[in-house]
C-alpha positions in Angstrom: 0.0 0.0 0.0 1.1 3.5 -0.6 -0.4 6.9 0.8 -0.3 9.5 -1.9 -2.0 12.9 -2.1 -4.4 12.8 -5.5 -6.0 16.2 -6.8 -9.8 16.1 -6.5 -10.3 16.4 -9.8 -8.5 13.1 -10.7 -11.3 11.2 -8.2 -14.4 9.3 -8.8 -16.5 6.5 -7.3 -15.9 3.3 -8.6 -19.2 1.4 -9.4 -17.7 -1.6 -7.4 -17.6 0.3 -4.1 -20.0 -1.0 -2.1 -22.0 1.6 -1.6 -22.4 2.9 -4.6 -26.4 2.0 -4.6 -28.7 4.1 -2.8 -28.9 7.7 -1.3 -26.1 8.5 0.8 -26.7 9.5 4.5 -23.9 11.4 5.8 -25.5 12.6 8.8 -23.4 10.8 11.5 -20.2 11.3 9.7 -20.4 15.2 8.4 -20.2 16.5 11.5 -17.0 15.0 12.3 -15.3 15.6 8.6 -16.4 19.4 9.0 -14.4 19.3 12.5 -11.0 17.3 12.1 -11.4 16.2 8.6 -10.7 13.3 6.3 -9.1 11.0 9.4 -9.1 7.5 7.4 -7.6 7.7 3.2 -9.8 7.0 0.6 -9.0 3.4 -1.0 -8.4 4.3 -4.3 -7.0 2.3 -7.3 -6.2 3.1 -10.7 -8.7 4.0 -13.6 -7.2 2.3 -16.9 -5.3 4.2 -18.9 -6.5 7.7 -18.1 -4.7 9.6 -14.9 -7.6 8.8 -12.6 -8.4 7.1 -10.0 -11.5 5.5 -8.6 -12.6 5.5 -5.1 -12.9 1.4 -4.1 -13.6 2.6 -0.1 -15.0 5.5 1.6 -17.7 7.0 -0.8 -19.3 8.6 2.0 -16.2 10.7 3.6 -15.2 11.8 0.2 -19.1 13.0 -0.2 -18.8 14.6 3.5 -15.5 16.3 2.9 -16.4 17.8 -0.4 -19.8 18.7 -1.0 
Protein backbone atom coordinates (compact mmCIF):
# COMPACT_ATOMS: atom_id res chain seq x y z
CA UNK A 1 0.00 0.00 0.00
CA UNK A 2 1.06 3.47 -0.58
CA UNK A 3 -0.38 6.89 0.81
CA UNK A 4 -0.34 9.54 -1.92
CA UNK A 5 -2.01 12.86 -2.12
CA UNK A 6 -4.37 12.85 -5.52
CA UNK A 7 -5.99 16.24 -6.80
CA UNK A 8 -9.82 16.13 -6.54
CA UNK A 9 -10.31 16.43 -9.77
CA UNK A 10 -8.53 13.07 -10.72
CA UNK A 11 -11.28 11.16 -8.22
CA UNK A 12 -14.41 9.28 -8.80
CA UNK A 13 -16.55 6.54 -7.32
CA UNK A 14 -15.89 3.33 -8.60
CA UNK A 15 -19.18 1.44 -9.43
CA UNK A 16 -17.71 -1.62 -7.41
CA UNK A 17 -17.57 0.26 -4.11
CA UNK A 18 -19.98 -0.98 -2.11
CA UNK A 19 -22.02 1.59 -1.57
CA UNK A 20 -22.39 2.92 -4.60
CA UNK A 21 -26.43 1.97 -4.64
CA UNK A 22 -28.70 4.07 -2.80
CA UNK A 23 -28.93 7.70 -1.28
CA UNK A 24 -26.13 8.45 0.80
CA UNK A 25 -26.69 9.48 4.55
CA UNK A 26 -23.93 11.43 5.76
CA UNK A 27 -25.50 12.64 8.77
CA UNK A 28 -23.41 10.84 11.54
CA UNK A 29 -20.23 11.27 9.71
CA UNK A 30 -20.41 15.22 8.45
CA UNK A 31 -20.23 16.54 11.52
CA UNK A 32 -16.98 15.01 12.32
CA UNK A 33 -15.33 15.58 8.58
CA UNK A 34 -16.42 19.36 9.00
CA UNK A 35 -14.36 19.34 12.54
CA UNK A 36 -11.01 17.30 12.11
CA UNK A 37 -11.38 16.22 8.58
CA UNK A 38 -10.73 13.26 6.35
CA UNK A 39 -9.08 11.02 9.39
CA UNK A 40 -9.10 7.49 7.42
CA UNK A 41 -7.61 7.65 3.25
CA UNK A 42 -9.80 6.96 0.57
CA UNK A 43 -8.95 3.43 -1.04
CA UNK A 44 -8.44 4.30 -4.31
CA UNK A 45 -7.00 2.34 -7.32
CA UNK A 46 -6.25 3.11 -10.66
CA UNK A 47 -8.68 4.01 -13.57
CA UNK A 48 -7.15 2.29 -16.92
CA UNK A 49 -5.27 4.20 -18.85
CA UNK A 50 -6.48 7.69 -18.12
CA UNK A 51 -4.69 9.56 -14.88
CA UNK A 52 -7.60 8.82 -12.61
CA UNK A 53 -8.36 7.10 -9.95
CA UNK A 54 -11.46 5.49 -8.56
CA UNK A 55 -12.57 5.46 -5.09
CA UNK A 56 -12.86 1.45 -4.14
CA UNK A 57 -13.62 2.61 -0.10
CA UNK A 58 -14.97 5.52 1.56
CA UNK A 59 -17.73 7.05 -0.82
CA UNK A 60 -19.26 8.61 1.99
CA UNK A 61 -16.20 10.69 3.64
CA UNK A 62 -15.22 11.75 0.17
CA UNK A 63 -19.09 12.98 -0.16
CA UNK A 64 -18.82 14.57 3.50
CA UNK A 65 -15.47 16.28 2.91
CA UNK A 66 -16.35 17.82 -0.41
CA UNK A 67 -19.81 18.67 -0.98
Amino acid sequence: MELKHIEMAKLFVSPANMRAKGKLDLSHILPSIRARGVLVPLIVRPAGDEDRFEIVAGKRRYHAAFP
